[in-house]
OpenMM code with the backbone's topology and positions (N, CA, C; nanometers):
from openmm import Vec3, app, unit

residues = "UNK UNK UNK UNK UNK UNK UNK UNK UNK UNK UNK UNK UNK UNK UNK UNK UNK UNK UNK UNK UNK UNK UNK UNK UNK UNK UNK UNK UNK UNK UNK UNK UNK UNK UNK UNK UNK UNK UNK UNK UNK UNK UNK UNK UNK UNK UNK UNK UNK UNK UNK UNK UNK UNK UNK UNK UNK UNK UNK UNK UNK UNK UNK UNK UNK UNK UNK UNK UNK UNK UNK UNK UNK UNK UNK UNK UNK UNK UNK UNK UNK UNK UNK UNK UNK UNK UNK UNK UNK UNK UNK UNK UNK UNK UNK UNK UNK UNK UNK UNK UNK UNK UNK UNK UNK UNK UNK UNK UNK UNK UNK UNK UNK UNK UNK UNK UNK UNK UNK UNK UNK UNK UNK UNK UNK UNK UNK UNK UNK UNK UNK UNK UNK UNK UNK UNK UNK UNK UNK UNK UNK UNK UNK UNK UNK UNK UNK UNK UNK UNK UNK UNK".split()
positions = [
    Vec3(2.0543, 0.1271, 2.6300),
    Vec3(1.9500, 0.0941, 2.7261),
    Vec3(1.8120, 0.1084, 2.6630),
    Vec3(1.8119, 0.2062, 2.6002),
    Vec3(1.6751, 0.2344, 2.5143),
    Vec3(1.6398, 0.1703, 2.4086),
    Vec3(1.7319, 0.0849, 2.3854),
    Vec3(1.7429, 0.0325, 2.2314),
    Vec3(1.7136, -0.1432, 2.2679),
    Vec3(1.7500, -0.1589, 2.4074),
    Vec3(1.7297, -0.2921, 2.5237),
    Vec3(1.5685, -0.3366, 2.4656),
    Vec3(1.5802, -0.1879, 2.5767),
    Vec3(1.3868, -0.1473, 2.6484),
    Vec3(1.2860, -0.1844, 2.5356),
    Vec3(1.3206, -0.1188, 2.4263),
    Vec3(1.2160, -0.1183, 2.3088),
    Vec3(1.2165, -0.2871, 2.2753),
    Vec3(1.3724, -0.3710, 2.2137),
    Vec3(1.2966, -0.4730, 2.1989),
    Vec3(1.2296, -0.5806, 2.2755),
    Vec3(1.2819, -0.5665, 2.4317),
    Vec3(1.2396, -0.6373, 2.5147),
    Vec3(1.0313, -0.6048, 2.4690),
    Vec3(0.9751, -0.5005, 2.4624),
    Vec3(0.8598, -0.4518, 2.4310),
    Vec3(0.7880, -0.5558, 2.3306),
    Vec3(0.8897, -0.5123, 2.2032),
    Vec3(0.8531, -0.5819, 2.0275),
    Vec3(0.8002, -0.7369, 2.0864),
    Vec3(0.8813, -0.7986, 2.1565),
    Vec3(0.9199, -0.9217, 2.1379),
    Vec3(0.8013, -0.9929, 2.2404),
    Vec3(0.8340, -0.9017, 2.3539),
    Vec3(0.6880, -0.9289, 2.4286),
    Vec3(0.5345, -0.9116, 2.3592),
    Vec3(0.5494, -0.8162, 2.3168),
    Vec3(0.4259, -0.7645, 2.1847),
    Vec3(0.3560, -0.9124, 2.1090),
    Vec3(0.5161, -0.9413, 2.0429),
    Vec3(0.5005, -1.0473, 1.9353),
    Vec3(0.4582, -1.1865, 1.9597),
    Vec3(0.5042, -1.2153, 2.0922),
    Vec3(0.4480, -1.3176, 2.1802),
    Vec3(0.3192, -1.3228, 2.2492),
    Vec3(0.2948, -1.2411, 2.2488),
    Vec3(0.1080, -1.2429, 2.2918),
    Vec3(0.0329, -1.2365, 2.1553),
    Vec3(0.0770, -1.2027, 2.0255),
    Vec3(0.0148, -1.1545, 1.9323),
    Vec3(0.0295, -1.3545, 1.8719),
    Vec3(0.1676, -1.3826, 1.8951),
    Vec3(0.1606, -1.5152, 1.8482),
    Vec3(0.0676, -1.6427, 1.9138),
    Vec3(0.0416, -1.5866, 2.0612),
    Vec3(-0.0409, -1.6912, 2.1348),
    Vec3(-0.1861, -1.6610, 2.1181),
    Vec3(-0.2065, -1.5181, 2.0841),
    Vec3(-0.3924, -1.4464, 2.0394),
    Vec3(-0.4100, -1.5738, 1.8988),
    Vec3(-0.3370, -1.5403, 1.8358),
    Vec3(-0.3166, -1.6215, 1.7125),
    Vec3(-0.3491, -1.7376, 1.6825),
    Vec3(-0.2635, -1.8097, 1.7625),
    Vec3(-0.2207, -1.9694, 1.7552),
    Vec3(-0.3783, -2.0321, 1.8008),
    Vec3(-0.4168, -1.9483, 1.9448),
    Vec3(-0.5772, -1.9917, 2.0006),
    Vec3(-0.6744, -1.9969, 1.8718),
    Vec3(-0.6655, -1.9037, 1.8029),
    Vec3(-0.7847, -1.8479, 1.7159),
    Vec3(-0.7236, -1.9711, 1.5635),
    Vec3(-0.5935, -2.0416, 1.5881),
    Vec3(-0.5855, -2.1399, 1.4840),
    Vec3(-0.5463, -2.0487, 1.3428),
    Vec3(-0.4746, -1.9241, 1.3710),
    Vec3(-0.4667, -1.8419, 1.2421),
    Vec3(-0.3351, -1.8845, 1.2195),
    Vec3(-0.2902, -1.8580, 1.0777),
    Vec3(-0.1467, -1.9191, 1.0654),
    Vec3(-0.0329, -1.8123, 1.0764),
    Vec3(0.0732, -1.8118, 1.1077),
    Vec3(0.1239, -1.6296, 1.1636),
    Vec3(0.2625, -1.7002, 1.0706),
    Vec3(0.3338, -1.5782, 1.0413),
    Vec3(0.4506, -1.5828, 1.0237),
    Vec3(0.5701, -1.4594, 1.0415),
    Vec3(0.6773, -1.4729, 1.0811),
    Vec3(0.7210, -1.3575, 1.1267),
    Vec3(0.8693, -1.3055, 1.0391),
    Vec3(0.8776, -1.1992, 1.0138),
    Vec3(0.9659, -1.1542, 0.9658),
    Vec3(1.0815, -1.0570, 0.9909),
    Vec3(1.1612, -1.0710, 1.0315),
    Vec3(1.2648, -0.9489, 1.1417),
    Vec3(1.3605, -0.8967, 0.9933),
    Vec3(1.3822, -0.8165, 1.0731),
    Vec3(1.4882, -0.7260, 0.9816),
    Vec3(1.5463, -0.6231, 1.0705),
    Vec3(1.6766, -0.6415, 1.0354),
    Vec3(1.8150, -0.5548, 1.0844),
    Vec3(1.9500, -0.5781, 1.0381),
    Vec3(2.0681, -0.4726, 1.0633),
    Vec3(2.1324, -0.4556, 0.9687),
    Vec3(2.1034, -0.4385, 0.8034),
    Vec3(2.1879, -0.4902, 0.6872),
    Vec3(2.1155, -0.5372, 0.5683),
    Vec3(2.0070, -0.6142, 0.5293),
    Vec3(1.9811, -0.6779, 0.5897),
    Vec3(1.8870, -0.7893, 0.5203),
    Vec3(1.7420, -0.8471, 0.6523),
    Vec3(1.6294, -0.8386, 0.5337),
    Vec3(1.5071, -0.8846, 0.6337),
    Vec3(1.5424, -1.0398, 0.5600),
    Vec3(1.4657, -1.1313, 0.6688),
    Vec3(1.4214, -1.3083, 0.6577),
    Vec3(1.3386, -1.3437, 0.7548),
    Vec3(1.2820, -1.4311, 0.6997),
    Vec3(1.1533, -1.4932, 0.7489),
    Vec3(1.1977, -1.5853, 0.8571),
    Vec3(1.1626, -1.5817, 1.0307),
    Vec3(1.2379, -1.6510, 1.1053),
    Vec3(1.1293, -1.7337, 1.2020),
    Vec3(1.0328, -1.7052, 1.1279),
    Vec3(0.9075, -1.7852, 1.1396),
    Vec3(0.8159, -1.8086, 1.0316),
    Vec3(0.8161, -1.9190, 0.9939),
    Vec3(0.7394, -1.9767, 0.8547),
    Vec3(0.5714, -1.9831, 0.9132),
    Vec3(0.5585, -1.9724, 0.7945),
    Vec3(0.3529, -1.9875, 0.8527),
    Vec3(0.2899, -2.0984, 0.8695),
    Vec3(0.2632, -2.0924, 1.0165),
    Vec3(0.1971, -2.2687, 1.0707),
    Vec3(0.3055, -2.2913, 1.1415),
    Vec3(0.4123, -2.2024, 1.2084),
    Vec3(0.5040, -2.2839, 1.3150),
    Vec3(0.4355, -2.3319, 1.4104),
    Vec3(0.4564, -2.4061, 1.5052),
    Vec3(0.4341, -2.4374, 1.6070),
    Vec3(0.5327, -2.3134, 1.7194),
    Vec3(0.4065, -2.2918, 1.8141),
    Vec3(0.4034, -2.2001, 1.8756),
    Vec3(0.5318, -2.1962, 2.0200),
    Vec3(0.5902, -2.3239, 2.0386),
    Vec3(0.7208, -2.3561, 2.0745),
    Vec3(0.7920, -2.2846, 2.0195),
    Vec3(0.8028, -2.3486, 1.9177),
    Vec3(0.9230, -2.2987, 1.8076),
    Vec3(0.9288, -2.1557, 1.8115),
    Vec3(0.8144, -2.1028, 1.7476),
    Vec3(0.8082, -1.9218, 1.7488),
    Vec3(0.8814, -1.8541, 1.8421),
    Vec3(0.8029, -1.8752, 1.9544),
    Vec3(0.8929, -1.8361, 2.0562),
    Vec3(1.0169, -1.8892, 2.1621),
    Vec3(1.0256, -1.9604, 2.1053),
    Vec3(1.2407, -1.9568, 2.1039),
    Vec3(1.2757, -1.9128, 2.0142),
    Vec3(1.2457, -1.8669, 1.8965),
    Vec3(1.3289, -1.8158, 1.7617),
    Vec3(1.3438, -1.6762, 1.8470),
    Vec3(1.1842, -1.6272, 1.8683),
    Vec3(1.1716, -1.4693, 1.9067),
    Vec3(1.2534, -1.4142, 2.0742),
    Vec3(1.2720, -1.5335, 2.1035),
    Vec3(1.3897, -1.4960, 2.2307),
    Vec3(1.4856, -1.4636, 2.2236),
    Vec3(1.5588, -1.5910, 2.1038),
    Vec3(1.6762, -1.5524, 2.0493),
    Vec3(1.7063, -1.4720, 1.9593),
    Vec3(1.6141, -1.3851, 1.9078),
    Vec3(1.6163, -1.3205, 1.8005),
    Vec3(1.7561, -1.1885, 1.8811),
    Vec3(1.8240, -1.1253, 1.7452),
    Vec3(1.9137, -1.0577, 1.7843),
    Vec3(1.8419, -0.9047, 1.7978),
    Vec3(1.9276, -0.7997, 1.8806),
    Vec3(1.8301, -0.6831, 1.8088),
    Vec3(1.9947, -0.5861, 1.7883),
    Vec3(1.9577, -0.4802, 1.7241),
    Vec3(2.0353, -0.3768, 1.7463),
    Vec3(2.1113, -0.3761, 1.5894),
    Vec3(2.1622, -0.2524, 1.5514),
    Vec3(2.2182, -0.2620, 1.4185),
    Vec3(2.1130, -0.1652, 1.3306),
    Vec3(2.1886, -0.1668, 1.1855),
    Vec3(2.0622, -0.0577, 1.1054),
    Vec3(1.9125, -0.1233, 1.1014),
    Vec3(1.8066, -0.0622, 1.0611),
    Vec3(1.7205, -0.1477, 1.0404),
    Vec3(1.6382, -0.1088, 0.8968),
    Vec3(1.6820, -0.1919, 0.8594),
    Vec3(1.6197, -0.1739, 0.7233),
    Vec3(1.4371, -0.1749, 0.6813),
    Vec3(1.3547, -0.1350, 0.7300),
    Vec3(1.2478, -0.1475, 0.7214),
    Vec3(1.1793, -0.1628, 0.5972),
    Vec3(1.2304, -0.0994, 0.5251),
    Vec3(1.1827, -0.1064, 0.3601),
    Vec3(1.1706, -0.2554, 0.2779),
    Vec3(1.3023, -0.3446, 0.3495),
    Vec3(1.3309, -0.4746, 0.2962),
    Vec3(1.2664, -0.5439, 0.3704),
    Vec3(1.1823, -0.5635, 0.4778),
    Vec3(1.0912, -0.5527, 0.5460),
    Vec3(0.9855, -0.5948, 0.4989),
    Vec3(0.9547, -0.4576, 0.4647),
    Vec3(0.7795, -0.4676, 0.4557),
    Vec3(0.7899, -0.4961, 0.2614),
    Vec3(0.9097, -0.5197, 0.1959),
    Vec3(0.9118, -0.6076, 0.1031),
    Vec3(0.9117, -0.7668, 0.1307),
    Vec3(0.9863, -0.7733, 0.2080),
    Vec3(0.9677, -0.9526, 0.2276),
    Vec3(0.8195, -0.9868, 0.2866),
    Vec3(0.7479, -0.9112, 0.3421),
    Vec3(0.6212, -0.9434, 0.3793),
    Vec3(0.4886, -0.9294, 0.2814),
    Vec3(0.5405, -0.8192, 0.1696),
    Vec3(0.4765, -0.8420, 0.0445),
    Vec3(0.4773, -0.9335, -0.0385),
    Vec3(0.6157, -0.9700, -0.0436),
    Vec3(0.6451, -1.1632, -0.1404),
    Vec3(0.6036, -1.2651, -0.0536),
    Vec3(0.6158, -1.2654, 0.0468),
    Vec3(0.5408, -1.3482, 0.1818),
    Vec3(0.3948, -1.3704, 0.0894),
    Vec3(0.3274, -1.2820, 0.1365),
    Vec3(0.1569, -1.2752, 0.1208),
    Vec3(0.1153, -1.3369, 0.0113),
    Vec3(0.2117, -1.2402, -0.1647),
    Vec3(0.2053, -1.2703, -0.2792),
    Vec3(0.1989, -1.4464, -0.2945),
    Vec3(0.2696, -1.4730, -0.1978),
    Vec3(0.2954, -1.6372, -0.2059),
    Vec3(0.2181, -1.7261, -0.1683),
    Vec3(0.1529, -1.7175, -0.0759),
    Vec3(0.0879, -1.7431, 0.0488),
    Vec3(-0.0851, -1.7537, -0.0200),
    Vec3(-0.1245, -1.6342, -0.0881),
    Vec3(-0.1768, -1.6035, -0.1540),
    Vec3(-0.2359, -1.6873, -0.2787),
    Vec3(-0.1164, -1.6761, -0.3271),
    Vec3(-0.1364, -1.8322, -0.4780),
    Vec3(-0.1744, -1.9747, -0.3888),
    Vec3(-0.0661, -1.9752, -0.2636),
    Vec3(-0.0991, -2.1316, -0.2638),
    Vec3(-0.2753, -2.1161, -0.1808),
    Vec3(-0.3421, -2.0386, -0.1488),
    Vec3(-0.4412, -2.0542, -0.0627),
    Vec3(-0.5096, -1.9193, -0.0827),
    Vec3(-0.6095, -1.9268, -0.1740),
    Vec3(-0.6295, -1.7728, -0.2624),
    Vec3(-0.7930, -1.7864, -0.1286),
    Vec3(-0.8594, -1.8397, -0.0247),
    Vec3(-0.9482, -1.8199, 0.0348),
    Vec3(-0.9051, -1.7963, 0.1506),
    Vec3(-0.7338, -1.7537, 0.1914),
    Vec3(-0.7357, -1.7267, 0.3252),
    Vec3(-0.7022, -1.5676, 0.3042),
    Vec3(-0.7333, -1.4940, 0.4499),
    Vec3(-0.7163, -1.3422, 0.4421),
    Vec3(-0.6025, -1.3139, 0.4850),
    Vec3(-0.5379, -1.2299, 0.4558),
    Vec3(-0.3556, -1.1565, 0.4928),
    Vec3(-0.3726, -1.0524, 0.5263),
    Vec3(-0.3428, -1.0411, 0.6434),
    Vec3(-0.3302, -0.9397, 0.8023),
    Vec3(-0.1720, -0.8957, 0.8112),
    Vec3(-0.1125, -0.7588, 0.7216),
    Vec3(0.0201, -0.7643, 0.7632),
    Vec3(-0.0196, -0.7099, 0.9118),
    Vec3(0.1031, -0.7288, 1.0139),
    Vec3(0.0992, -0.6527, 1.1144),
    Vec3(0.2185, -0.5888, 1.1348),
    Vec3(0.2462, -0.4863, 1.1605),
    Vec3(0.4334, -0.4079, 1.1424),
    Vec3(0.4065, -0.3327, 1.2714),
    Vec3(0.4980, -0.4135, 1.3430),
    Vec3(0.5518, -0.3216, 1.4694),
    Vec3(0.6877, -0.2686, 1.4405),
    Vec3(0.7579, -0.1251, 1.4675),
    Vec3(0.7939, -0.0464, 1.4645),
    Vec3(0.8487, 0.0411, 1.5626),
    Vec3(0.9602, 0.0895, 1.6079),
    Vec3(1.0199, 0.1844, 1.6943),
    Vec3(1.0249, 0.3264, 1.6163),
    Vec3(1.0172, 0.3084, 1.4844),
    Vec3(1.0232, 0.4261, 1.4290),
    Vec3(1.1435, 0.4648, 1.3762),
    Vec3(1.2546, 0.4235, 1.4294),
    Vec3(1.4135, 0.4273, 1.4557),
    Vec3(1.5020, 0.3960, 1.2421),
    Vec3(1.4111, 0.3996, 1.1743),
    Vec3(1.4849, 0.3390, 1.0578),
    Vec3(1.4775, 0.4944, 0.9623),
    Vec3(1.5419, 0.5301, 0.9081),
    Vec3(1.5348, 0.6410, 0.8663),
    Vec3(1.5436, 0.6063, 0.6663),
    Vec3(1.4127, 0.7213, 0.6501),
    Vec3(1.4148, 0.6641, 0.4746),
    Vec3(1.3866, 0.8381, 0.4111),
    Vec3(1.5161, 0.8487, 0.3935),
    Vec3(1.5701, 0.9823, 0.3286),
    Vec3(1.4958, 0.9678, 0.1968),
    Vec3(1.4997, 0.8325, 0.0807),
    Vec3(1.4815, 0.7958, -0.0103),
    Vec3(1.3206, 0.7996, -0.0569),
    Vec3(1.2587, 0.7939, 0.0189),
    Vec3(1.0969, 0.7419, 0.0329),
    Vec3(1.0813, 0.5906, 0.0025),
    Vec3(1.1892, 0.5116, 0.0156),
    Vec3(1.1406, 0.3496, 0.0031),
    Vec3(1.0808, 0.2737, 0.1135),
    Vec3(1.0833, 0.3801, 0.2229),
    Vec3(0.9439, 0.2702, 0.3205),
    Vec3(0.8032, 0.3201, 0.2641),
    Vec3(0.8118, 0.4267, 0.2545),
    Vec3(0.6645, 0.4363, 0.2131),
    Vec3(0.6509, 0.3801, 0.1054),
    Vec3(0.6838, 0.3574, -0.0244),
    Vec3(0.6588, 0.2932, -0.1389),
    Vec3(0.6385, 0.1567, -0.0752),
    Vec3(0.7180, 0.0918, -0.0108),
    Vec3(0.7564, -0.0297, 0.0222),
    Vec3(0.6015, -0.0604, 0.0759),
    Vec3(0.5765, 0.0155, 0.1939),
    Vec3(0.4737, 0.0086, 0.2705),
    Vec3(0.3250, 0.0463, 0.1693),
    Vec3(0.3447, 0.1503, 0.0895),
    Vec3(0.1966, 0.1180, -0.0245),
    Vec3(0.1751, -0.0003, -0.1113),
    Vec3(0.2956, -0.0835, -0.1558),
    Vec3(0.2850, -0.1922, -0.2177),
    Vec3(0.2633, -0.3004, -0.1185),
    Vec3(0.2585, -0.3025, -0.0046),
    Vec3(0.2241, -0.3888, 0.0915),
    Vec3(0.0879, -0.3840, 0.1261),
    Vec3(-0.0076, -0.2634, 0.1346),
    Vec3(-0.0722, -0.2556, 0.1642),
    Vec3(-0.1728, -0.2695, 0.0609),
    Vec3(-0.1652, -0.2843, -0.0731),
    Vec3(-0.2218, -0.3196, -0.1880),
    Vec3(-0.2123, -0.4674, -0.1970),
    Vec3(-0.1304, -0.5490, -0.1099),
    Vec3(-0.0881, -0.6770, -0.1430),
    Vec3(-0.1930, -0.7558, -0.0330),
    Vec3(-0.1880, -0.6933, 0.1022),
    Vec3(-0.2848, -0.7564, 0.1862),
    Vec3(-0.4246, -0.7085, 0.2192),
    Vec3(-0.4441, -0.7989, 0.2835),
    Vec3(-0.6116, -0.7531, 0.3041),
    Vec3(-0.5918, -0.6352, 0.4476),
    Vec3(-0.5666, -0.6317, 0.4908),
    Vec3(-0.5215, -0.4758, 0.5808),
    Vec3(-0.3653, -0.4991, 0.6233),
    Vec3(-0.3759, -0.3849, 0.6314),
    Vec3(-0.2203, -0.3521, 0.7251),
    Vec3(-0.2358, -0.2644, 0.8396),
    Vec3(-0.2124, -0.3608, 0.9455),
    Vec3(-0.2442, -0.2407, 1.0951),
    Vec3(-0.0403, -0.2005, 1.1160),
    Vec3(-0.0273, -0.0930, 1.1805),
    Vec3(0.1070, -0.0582, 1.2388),
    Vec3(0.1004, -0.0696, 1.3858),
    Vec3(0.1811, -0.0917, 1.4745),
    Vec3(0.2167, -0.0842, 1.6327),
    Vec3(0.3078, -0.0243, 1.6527),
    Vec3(0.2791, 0.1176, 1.6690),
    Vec3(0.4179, 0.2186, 1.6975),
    Vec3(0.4409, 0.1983, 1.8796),
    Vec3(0.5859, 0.1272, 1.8121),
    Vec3(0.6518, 0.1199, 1.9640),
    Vec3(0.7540, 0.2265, 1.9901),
    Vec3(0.7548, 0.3463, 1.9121),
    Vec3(0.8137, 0.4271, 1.9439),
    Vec3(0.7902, 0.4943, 2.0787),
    Vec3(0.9063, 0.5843, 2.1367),
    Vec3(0.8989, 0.6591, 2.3234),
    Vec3(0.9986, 0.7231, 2.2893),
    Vec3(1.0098, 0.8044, 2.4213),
    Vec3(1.1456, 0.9120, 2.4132),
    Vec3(1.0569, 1.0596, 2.4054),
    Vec3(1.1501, 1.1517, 2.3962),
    Vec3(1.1143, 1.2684, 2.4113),
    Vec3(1.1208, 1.2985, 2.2805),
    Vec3(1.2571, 1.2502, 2.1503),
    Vec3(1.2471, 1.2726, 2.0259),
    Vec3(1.1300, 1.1422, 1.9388),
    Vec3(1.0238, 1.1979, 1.8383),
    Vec3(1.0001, 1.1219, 1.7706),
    Vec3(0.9640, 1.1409, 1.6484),
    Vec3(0.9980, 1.0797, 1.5651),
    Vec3(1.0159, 1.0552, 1.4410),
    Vec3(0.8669, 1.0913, 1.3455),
    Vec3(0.7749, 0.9759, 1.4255),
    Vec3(0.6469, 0.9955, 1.3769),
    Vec3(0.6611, 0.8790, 1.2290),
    Vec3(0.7720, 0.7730, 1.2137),
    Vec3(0.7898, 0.7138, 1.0720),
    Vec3(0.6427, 0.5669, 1.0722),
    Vec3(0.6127, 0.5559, 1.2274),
    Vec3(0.4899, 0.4764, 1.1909),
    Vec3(0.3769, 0.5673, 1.1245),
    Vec3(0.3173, 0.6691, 1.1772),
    Vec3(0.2295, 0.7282, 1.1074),
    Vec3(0.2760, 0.7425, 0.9304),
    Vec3(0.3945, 0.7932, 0.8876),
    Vec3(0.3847, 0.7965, 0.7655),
    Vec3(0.3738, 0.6073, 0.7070),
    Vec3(0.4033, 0.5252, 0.7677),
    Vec3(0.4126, 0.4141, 0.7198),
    Vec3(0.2673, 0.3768, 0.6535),
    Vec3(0.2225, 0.3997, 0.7929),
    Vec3(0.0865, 0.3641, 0.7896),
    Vec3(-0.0384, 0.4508, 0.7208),
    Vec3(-0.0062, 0.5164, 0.6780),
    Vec3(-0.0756, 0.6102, 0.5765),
    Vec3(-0.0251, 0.5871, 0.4175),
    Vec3(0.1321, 0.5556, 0.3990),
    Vec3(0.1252, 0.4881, 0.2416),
    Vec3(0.0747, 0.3300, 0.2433),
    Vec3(0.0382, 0.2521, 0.3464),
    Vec3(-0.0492, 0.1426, 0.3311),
    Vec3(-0.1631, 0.1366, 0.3850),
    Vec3(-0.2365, 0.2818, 0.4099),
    Vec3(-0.3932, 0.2693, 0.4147),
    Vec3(-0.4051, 0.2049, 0.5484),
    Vec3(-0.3597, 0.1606, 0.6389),
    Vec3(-0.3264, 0.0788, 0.7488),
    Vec3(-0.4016, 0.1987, 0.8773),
    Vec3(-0.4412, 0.1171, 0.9999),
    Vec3(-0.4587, 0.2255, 1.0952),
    Vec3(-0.2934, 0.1865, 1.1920),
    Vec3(-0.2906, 0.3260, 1.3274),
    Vec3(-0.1748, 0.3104, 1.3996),
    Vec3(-0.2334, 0.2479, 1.5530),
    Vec3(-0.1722, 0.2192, 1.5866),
    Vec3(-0.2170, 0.1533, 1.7244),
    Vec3(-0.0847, 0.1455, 1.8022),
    Vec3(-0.0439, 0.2405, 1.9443),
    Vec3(0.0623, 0.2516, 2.0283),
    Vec3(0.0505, 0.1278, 2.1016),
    Vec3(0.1530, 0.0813, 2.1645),
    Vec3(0.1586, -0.0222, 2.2610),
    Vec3(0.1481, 0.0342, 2.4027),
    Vec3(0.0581, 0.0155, 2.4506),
    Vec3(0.0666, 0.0649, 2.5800),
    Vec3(0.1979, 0.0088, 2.7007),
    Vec3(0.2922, 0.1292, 2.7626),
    Vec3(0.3560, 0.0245, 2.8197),
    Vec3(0.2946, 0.0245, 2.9862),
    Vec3(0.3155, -0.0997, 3.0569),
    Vec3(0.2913, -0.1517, 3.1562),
    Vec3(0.3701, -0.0987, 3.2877),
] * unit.nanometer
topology = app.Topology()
chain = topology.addChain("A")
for resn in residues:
    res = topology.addResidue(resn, chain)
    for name in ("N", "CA", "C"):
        topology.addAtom(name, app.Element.getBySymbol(name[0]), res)
């Protein structure tokens, strides 16, 4: 139920963040990750249709790999970057907090991200009575500020 709640949140999140966006003519692209593997399930310059039916159907639940993550959003940028070296790169990483990195590869993950773009903000959608606190460390190995989602 809690695991519902949160992405029903993300997804709502991601959909106002994609329509702030789309108005302002910025080019967005989105990247999910769960279980093994993050992919890009919005290319940059979708049409704002598209986005959101991908992000409806998007699946949730399973491990979440965050680290592979906020790597695919570093080769993202890196790319993005070469082809269009005068536009600015805004990662944005929303977060439940829920991914656990015994290893320290989100934070590495997340300082090489944050060296890669021109800021990195976090959206801790974390709740509950237990919390982790893994956006704040995120967002401190990429220099990034935190910003909670208020819920409604």
């Amino acid at each position: 139920m809690g695991a519902r709640r949160r992405a029903a949140r993300v997804k709502g999140a991601l959909l106002e963040l994609l329509r702030d966006a789309y108005a302002r003519r910025d080019e967005v692209a989105v990247i999910a990750f769960r279980d093994a593997a993050a992919e890009v399930v919005i290319e940059p310059g979708a049409p704002l249709e598209q986005a959101a039916a991908v992000l409806s159907a998007l699946p949730t639940g399973g491990r979440t790999p965050l680290a592979e993550g906020l790597e695919a959003a570093n080769e993202l940028i890196t790319v993005e970057r070469r082809r269009f070296p005068e536009r600015q790169a805004l990662a944005l990483v929303l977060t439940d907090g829920r991914a656990a990195d015994p290893d320290g590869s989100v934070a590495r993950a997340a300082h090489a991200l944050g060296r890669a773009a021109d800021a990195v903000n976090v959206v801790d959608l974390e709740d509950g009575p237990v919390r982790l606190g893994l956006a704040s460390v995120l967002a401190e190995a990429a220099g990034a500020q935190v910003f909670e989602l208020e819920v409604a």
